[in-house]
C-alpha positions in Angstrom: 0.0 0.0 0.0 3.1 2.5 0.8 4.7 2.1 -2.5 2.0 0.2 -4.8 5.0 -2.4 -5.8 3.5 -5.1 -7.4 4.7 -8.1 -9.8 7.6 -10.5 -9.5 10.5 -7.8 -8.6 8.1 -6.9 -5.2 8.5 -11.0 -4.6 11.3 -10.8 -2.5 9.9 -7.7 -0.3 6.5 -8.6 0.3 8.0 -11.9 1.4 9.8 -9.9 4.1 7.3 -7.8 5.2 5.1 -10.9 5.8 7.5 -12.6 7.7 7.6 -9.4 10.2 4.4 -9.3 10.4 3.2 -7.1 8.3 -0.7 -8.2 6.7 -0.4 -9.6 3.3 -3.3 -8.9 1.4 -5.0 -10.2 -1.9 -5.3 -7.7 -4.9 -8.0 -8.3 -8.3 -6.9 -7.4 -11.4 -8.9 -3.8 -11.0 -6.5 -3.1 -8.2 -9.1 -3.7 -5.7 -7.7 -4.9 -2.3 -9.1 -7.4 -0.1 -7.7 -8.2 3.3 -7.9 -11.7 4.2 -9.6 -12.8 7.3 -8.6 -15.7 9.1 -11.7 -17.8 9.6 -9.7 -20.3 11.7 -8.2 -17.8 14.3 -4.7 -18.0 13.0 -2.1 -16.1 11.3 -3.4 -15.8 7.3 0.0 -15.0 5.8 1.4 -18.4 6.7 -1.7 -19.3 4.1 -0.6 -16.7 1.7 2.8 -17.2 1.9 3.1 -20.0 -0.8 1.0 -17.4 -3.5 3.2 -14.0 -2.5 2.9 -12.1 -6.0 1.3 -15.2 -7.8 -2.1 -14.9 -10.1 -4.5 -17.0 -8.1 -8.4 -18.2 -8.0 -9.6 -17.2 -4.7 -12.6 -18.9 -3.3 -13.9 -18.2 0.3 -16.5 -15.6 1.7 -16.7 -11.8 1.0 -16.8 -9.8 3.7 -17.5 -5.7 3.8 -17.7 -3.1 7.2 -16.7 0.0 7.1 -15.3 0.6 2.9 -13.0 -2.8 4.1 -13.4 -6.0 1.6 -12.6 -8.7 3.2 -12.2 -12.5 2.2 -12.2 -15.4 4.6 -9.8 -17.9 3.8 
């Protein structure tokens, strides 16, 4: 969100960042952002890790409060 980095060369980074803790989230190909949500009460990077900066087919539950979109994974 700081830098709008995207692609394979933000790989690396996002990687990082998710390792520190810092919320991955899950971007369409209009650029709208959806925060994951963690239906089993744990940690959703470690989920997301494997698909850092991948095209992928996301199934789960939509989820909006408050302008937030949300997906539960």
């Amino acid at each position: 969100m700081s830098h709008d980095a995207l692609g394979e060369k933000h790989t690396d980074c996002a990687a990082m960042c998710a390792k520190n803790g810092v919320p991955l989230a899950i971007v369409d190909a209009a650029g709208k952002l959806y925060m994951p949500v963690a239906a089993d009460h744990k940690n959703p990077n470690a989920k997301l890790m494997p698909f850092v900066e991948k095209k992928v087919k996301i199934t789960g539950t939509l989820l909006e409060k408050g302008g937030l979109a949300g997906l539960t994974i």
